[in-house]
Predicted model as a PDB file, atoms N, CA, C, CB and O in Angstrom, pLDDT in the B-factor column:
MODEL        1                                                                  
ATOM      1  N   UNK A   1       0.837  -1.176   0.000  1.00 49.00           N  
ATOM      2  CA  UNK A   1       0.000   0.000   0.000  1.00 49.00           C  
ATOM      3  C   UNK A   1       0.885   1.243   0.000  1.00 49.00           C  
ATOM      4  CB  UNK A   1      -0.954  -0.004   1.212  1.00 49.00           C  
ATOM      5  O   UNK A   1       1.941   1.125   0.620  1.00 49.00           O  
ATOM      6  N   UNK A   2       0.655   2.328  -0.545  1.00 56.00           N  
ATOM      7  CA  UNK A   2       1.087   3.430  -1.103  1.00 56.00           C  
ATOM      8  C   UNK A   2       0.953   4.203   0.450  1.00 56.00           C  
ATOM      9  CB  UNK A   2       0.156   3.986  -2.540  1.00 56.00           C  
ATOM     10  O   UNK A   2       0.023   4.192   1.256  1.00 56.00           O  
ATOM     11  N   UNK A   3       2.384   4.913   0.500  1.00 60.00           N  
ATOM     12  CA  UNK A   3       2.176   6.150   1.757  1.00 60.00           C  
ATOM     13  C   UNK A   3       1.082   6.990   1.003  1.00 60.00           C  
ATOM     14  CB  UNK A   3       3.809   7.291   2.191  1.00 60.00           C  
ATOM     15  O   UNK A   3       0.667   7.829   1.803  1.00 60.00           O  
ATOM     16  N   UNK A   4       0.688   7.063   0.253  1.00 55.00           N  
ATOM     17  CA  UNK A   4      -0.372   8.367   0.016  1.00 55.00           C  
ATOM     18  C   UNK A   4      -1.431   8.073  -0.874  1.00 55.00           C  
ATOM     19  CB  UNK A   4       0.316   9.671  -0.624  1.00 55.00           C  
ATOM     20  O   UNK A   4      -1.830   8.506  -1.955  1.00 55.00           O  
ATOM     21  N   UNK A   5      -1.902   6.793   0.305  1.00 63.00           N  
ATOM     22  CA  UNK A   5      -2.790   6.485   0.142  1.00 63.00           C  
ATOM     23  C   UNK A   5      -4.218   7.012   1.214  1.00 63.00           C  
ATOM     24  CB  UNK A   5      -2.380   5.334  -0.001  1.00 63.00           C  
ATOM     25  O   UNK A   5      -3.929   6.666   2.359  1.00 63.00           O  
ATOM     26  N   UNK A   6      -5.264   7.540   1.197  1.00 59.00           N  
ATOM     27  CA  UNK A   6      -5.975   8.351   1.544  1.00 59.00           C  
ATOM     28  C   UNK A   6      -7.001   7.205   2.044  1.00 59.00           C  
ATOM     29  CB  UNK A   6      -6.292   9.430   0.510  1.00 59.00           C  
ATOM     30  O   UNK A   6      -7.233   6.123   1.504  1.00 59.00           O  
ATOM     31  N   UNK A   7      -7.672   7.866   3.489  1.00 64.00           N  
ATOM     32  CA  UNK A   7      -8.709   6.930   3.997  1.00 64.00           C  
ATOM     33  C   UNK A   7      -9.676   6.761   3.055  1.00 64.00           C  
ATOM     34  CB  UNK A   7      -9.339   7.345   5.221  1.00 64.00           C  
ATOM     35  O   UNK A   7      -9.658   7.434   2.025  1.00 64.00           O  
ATOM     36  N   UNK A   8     -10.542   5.929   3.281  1.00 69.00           N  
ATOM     37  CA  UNK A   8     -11.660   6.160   2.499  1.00 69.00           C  
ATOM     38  C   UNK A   8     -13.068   7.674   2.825  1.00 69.00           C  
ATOM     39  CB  UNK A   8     -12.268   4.620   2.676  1.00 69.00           C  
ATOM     40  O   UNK A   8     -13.529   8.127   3.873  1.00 69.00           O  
ATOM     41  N   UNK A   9     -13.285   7.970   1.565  1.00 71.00           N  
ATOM     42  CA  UNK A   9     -14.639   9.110   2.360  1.00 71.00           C  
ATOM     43  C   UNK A   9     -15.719   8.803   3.075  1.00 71.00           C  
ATOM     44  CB  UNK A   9     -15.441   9.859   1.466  1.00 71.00           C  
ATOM     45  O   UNK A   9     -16.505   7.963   2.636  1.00 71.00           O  
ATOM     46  N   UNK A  10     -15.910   9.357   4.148  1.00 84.00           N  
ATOM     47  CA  UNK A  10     -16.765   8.986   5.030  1.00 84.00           C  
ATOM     48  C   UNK A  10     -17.309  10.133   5.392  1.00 84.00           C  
ATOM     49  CB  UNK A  10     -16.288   8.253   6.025  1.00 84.00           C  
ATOM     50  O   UNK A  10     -17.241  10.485   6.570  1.00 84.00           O  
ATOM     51  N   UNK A  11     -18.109  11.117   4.182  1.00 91.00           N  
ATOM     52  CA  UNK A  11     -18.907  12.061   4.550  1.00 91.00           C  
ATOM     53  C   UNK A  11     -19.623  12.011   3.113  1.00 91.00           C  
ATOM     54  CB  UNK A  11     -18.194  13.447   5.120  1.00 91.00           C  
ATOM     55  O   UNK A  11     -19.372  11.338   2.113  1.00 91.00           O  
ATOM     56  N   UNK A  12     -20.633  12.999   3.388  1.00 94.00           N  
ATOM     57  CA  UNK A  12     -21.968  12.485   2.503  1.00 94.00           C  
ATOM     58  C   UNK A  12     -22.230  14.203   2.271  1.00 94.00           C  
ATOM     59  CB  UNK A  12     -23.541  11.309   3.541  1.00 94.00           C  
ATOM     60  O   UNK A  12     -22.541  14.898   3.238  1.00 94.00           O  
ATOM     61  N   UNK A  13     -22.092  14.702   1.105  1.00 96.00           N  
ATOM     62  CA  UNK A  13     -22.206  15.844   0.410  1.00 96.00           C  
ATOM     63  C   UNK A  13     -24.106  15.950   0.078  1.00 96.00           C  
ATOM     64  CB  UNK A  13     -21.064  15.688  -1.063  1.00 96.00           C  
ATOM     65  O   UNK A  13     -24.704  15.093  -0.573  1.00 96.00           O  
ATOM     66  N   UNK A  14     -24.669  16.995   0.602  1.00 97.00           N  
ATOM     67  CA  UNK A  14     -26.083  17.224   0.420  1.00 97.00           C  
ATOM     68  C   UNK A  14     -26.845  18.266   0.327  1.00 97.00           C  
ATOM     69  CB  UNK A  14     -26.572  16.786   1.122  1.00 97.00           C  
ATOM     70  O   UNK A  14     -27.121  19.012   1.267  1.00 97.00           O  
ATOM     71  N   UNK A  15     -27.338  18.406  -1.140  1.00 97.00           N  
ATOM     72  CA  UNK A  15     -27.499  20.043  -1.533  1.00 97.00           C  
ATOM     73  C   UNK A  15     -28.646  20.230  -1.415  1.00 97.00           C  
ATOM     74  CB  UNK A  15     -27.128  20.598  -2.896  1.00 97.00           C  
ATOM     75  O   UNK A  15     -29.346  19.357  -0.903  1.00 97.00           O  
ATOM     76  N   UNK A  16     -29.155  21.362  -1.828  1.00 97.00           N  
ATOM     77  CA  UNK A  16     -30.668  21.783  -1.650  1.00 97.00           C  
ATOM     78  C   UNK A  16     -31.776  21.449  -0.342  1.00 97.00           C  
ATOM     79  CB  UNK A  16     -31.283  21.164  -2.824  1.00 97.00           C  
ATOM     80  O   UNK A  16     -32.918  21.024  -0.162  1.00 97.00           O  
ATOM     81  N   UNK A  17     -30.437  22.019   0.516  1.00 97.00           N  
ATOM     82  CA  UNK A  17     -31.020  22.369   1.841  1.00 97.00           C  
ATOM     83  C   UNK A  17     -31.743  23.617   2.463  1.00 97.00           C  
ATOM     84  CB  UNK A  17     -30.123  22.238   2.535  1.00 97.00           C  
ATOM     85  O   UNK A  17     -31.175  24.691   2.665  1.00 97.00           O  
ATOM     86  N   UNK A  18     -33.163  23.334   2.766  1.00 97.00           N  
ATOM     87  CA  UNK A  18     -33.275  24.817   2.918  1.00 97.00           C  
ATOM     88  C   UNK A  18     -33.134  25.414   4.297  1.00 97.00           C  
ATOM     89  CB  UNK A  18     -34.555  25.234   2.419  1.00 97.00           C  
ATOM     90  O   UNK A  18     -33.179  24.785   5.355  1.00 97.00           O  
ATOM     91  N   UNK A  19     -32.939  26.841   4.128  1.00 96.00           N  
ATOM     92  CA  UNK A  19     -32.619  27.516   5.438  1.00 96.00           C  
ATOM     93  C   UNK A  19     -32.869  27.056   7.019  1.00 96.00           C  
ATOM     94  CB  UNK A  19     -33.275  28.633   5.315  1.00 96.00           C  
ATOM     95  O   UNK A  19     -32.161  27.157   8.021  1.00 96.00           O  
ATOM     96  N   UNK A  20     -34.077  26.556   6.811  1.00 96.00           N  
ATOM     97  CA  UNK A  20     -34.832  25.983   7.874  1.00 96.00           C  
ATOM     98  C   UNK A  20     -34.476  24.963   8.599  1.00 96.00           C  
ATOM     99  CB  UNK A  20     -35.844  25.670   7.519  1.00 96.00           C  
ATOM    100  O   UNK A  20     -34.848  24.700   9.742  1.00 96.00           O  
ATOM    101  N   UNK A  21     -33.537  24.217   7.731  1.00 97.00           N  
ATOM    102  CA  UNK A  21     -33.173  22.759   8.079  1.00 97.00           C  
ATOM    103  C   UNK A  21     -31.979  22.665   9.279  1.00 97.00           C  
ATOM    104  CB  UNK A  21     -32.611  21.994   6.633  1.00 97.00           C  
ATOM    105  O   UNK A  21     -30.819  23.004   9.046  1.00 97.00           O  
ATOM    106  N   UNK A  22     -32.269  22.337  10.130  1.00 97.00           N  
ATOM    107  CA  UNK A  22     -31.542  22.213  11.587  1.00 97.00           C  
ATOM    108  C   UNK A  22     -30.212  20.831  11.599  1.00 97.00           C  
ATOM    109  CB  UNK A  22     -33.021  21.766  12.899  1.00 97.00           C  
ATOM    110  O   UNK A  22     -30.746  19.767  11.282  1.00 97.00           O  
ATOM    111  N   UNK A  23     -28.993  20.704  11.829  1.00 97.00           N  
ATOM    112  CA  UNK A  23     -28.692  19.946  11.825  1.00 97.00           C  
ATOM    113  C   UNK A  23     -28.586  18.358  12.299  1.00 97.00           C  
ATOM    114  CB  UNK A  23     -28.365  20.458  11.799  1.00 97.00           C  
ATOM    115  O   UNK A  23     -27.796  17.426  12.140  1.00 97.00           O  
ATOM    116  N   UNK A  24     -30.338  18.693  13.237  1.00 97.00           N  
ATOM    117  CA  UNK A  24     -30.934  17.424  14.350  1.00 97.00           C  
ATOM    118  C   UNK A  24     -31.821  16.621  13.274  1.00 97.00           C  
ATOM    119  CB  UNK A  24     -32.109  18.086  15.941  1.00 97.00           C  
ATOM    120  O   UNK A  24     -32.284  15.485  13.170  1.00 97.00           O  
ATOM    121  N   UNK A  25     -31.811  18.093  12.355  1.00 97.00           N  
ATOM    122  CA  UNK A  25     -33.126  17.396  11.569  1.00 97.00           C  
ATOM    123  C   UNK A  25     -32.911  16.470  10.173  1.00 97.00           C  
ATOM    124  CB  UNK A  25     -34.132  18.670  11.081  1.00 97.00           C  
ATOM    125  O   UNK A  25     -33.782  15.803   9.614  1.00 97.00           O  
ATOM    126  N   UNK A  26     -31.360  16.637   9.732  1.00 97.00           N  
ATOM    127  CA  UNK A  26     -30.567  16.118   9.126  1.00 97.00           C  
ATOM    128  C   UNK A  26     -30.381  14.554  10.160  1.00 97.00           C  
ATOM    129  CB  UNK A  26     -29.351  17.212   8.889  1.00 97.00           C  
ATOM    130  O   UNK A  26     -30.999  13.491  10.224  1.00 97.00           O  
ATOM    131  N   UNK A  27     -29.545  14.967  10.647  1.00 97.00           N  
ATOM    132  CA  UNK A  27     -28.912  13.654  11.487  1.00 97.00           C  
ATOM    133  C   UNK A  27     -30.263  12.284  12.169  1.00 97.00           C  
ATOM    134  CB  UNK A  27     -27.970  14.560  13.133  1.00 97.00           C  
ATOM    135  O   UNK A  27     -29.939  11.299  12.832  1.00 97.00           O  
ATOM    136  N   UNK A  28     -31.612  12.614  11.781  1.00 97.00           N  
ATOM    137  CA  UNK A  28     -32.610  11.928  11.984  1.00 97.00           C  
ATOM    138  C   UNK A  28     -32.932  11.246  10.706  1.00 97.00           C  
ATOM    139  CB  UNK A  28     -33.595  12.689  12.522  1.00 97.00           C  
ATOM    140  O   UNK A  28     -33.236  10.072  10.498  1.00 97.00           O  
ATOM    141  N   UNK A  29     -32.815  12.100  10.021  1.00 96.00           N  
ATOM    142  CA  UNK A  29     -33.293  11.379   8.372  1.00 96.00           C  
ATOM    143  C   UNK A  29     -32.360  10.907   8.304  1.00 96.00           C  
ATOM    144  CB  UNK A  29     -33.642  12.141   6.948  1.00 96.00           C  
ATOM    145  O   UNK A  29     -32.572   9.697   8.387  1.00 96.00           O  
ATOM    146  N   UNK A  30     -30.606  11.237   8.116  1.00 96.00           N  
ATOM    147  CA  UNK A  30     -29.621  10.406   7.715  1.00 96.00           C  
ATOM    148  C   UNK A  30     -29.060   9.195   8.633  1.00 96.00           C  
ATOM    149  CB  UNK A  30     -28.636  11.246   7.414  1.00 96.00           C  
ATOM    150  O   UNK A  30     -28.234   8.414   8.161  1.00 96.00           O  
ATOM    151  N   UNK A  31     -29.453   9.086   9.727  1.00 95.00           N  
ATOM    152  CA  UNK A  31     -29.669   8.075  10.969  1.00 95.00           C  
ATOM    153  C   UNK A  31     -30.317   7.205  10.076  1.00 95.00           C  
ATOM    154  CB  UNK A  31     -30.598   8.553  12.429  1.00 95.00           C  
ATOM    155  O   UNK A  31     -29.890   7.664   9.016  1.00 95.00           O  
ATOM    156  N   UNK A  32     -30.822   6.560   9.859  1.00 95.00           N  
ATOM    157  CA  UNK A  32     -31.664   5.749   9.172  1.00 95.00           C  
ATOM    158  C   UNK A  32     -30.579   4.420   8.621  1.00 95.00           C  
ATOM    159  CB  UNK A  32     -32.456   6.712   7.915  1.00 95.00           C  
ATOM    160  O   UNK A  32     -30.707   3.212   8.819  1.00 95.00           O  
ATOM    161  N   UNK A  33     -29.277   5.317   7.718  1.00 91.00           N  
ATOM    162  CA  UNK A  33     -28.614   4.153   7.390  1.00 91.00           C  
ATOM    163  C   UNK A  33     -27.359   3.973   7.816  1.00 91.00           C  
ATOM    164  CB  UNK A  33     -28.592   3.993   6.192  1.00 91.00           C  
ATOM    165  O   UNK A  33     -26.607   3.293   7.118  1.00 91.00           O  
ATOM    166  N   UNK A  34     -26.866   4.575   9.100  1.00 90.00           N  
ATOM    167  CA  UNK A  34     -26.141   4.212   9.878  1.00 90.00           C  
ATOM    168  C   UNK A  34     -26.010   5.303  10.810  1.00 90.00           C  
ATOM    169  CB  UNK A  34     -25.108   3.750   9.327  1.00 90.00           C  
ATOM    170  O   UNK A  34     -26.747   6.279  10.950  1.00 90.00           O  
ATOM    171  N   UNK A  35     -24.833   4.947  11.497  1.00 93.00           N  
ATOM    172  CA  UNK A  35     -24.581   5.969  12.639  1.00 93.00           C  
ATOM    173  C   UNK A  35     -23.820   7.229  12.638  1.00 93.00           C  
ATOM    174  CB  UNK A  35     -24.012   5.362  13.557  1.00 93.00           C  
ATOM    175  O   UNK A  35     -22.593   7.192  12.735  1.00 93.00           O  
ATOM    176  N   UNK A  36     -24.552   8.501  12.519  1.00 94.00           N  
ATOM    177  CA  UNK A  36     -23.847   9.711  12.347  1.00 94.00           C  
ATOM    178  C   UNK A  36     -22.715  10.380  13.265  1.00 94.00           C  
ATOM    179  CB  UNK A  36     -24.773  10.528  12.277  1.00 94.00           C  
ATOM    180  O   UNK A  36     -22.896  10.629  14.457  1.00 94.00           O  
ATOM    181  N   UNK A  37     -21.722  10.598  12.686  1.00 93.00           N  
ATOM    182  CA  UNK A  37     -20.956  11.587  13.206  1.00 93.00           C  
ATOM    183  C   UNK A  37     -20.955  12.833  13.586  1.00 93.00           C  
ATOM    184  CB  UNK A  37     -20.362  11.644  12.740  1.00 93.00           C  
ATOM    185  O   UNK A  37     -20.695  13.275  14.705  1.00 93.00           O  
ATOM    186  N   UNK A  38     -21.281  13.452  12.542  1.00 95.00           N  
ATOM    187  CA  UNK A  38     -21.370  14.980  12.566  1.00 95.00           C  
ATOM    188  C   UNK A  38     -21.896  15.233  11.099  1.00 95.00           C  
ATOM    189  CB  UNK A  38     -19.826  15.795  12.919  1.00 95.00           C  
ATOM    190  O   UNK A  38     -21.749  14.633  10.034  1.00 95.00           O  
ATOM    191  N   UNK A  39     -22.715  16.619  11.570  1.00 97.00           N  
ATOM    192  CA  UNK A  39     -23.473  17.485  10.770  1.00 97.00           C  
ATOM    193  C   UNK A  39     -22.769  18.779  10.518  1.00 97.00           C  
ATOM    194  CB  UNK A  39     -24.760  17.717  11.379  1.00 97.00           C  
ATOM    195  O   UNK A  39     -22.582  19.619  11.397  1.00 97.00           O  
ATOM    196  N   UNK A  40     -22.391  18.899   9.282  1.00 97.00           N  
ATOM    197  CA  UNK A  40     -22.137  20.326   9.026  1.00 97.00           C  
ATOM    198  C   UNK A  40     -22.936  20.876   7.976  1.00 97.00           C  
ATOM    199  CB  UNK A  40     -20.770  20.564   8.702  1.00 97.00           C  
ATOM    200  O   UNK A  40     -23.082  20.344   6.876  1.00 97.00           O  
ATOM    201  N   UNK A  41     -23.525  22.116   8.396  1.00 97.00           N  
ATOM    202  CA  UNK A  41     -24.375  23.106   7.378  1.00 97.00           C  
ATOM    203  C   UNK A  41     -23.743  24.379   7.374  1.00 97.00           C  
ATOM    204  CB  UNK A  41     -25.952  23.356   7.796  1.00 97.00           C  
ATOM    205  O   UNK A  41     -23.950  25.176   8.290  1.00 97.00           O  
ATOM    206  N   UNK A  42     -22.832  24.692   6.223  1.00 97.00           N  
ATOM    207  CA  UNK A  42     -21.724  26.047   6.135  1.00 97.00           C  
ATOM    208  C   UNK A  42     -22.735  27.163   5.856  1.00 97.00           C  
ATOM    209  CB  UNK A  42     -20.386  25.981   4.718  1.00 97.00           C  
ATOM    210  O   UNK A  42     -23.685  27.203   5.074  1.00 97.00           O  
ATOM    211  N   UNK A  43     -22.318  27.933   6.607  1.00 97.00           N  
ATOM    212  CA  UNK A  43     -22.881  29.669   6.905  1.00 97.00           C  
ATOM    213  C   UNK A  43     -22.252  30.831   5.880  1.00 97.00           C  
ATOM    214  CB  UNK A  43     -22.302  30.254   8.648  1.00 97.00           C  
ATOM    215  O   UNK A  43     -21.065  30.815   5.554  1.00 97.00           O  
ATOM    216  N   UNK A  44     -23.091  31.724   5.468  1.00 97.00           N  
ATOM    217  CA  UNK A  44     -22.923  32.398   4.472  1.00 97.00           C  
ATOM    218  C   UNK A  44     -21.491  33.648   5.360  1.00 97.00           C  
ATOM    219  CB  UNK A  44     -24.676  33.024   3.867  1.00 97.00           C  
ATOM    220  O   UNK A  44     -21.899  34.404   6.241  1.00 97.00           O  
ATOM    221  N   UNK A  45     -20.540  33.664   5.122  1.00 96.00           N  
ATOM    222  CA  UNK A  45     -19.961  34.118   5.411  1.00 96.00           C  
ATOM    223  C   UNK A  45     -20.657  36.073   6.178  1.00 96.00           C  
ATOM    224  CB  UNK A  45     -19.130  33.696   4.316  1.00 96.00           C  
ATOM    225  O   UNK A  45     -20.596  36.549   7.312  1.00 96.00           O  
ATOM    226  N   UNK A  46     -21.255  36.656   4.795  1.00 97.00           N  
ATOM    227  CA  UNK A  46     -21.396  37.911   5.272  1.00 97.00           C  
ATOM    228  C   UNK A  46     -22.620  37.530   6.167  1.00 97.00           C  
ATOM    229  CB  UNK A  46     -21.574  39.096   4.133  1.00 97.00           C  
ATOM    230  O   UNK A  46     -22.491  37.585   7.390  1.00 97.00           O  
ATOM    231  N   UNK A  47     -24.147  37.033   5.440  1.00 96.00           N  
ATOM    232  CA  UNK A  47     -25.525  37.478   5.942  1.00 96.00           C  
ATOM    233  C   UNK A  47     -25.488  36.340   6.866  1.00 96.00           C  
ATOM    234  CB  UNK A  47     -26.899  37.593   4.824  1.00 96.00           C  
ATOM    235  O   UNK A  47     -26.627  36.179   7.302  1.00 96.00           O  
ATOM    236  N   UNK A  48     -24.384  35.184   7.522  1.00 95.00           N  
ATOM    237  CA  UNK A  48     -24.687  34.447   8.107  1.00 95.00           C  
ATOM    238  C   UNK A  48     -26.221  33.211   8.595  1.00 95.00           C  
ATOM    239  CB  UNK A  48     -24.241  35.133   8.616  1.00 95.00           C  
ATOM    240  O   UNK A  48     -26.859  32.900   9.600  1.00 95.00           O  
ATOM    241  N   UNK A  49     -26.169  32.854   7.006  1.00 96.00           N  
ATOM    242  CA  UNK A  49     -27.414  32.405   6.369  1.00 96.00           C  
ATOM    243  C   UNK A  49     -26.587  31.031   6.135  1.00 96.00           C  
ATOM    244  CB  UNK A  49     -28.118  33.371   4.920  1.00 96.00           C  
ATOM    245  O   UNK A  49     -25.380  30.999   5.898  1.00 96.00           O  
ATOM    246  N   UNK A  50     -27.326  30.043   6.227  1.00 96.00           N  
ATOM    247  CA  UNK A  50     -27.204  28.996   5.311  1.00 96.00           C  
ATOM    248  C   UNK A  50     -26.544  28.484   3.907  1.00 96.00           C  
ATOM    249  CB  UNK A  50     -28.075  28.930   5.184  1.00 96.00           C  
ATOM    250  O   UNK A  50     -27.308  28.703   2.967  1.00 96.00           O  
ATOM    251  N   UNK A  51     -25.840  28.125   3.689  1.00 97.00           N  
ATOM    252  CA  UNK A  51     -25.868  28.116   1.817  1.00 97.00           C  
ATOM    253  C   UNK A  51     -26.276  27.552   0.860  1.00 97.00           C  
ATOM    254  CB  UNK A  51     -25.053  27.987   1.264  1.00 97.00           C  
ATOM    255  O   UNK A  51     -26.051  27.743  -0.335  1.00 97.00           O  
ATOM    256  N   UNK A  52     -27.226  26.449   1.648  1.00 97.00           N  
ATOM    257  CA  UNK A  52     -27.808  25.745   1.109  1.00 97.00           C  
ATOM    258  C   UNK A  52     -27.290  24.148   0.439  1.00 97.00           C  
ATOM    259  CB  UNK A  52     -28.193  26.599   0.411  1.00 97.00           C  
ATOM    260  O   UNK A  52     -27.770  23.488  -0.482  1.00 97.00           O  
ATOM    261  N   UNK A  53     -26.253  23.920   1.234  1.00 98.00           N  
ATOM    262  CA  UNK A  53     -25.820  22.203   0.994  1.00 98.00           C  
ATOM    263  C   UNK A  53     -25.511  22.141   2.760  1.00 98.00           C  
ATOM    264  CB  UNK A  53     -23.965  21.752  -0.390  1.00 98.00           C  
ATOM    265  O   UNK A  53     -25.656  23.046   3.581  1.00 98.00           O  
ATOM    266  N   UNK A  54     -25.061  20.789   2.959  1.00 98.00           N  
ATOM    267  CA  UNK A  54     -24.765  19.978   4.361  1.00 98.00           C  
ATOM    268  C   UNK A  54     -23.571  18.832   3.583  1.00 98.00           C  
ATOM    269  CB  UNK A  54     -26.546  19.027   5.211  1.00 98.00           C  
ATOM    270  O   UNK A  54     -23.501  18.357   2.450  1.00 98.00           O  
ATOM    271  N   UNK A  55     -22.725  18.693   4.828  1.00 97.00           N  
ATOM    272  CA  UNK A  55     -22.058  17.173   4.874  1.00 97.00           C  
ATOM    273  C   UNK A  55     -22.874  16.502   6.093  1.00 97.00           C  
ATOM    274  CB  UNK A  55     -20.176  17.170   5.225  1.00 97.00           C  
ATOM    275  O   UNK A  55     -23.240  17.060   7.127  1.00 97.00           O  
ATOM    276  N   UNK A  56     -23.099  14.928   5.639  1.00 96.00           N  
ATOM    277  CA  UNK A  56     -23.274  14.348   7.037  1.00 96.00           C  
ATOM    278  C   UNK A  56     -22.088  13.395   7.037  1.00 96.00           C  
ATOM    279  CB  UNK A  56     -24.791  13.568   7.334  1.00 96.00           C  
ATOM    280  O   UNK A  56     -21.865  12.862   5.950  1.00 96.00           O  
ATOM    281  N   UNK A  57     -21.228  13.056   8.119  1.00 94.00           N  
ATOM    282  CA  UNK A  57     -20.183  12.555   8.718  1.00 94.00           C  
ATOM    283  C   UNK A  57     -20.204  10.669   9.227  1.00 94.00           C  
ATOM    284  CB  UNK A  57     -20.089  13.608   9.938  1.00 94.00           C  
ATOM    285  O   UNK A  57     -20.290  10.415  10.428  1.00 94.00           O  
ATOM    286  N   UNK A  58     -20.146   9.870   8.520  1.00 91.00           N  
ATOM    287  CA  UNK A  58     -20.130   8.466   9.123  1.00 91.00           C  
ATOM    288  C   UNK A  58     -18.845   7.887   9.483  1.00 91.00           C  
ATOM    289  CB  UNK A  58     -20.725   7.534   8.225  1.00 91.00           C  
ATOM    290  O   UNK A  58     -17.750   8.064   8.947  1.00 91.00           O  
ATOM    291  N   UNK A  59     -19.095   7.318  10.271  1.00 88.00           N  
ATOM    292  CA  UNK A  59     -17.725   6.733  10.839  1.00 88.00           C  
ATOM    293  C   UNK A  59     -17.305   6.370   9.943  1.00 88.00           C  
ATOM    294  CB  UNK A  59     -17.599   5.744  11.794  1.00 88.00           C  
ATOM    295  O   UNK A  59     -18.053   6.381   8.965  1.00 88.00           O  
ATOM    296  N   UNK A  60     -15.982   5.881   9.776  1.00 79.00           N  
ATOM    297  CA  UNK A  60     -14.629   5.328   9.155  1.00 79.00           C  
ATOM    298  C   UNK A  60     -14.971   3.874   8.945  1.00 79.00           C  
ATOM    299  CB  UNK A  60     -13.218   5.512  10.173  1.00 79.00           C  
ATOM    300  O   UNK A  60     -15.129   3.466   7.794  1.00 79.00           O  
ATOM    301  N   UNK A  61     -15.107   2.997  10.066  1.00 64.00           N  
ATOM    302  CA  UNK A  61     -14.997   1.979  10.011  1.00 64.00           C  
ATOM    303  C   UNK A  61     -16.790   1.006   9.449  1.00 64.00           C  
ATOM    304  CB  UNK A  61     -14.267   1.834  11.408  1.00 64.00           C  
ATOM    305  O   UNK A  61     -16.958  -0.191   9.215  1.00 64.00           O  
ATOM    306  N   UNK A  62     -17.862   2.235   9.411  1.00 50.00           N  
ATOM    307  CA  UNK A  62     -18.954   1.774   9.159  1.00 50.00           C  
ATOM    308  C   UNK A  62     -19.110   1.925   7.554  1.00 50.00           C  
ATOM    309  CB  UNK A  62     -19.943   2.429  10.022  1.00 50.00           C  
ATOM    310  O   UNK A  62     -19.099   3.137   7.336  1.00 50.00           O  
ATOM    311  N   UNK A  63     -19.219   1.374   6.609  1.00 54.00           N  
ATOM    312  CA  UNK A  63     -19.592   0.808   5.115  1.00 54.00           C  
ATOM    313  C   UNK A  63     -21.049   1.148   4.668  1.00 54.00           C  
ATOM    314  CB  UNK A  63     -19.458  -0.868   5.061  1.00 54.00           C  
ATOM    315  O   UNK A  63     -21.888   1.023   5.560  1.00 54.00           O  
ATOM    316  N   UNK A  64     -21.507   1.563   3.417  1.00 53.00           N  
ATOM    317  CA  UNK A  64     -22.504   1.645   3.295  1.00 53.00           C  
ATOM    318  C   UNK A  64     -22.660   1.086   2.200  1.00 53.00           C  
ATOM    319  CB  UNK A  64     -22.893   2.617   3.485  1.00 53.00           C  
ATOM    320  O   UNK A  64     -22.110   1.606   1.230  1.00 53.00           O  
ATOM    321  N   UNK A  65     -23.627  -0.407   1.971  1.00 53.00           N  
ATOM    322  CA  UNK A  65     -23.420  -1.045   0.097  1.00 53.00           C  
ATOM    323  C   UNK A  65     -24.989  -0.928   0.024  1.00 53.00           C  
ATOM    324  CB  UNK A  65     -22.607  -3.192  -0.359  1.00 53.00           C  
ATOM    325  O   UNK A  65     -25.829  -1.544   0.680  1.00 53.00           O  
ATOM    326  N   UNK A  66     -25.119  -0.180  -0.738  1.00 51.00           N  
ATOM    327  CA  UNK A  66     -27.077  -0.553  -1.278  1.00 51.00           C  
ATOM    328  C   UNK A  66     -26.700  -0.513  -2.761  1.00 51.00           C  
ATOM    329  CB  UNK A  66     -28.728   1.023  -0.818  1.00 51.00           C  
ATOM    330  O   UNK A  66     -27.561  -0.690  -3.622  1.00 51.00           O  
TER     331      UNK A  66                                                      
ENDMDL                                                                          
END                                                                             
């Protein structure tokens, strides 16, 4: 195996989020197919708004095959 070789991704890119959407309220729907790590929903730098995507965060060692 290669030194630069990179873990595998274990976050989940998710757009067309709207403002409203809480990161409890994410981590309930995405709970469903395994166990969440962490929720991030990035903030509009100036109006400190939403931007409208999320990562949700799964462990490393948990797999997802559908």
């Amino acid at each position: 195996m290669s030194r630069y070789t990179r873990p595998p991704n274990t976050s989940l890119f998710v757009r067309n989020v709207a403002d409203a959407t809480r990161p409890e309220d994410l981590r309930r729907e995405f709970g469903r197919y395994g166990p969440v790590v962490d929720v991030y929903i990035p903030l509009d730098f100036y109006t400190r708004r939403p931007r409208g995507f999320a990562y949700i965060q799964y462990p490393l060692c948990h797999c997802i095959f559908y």
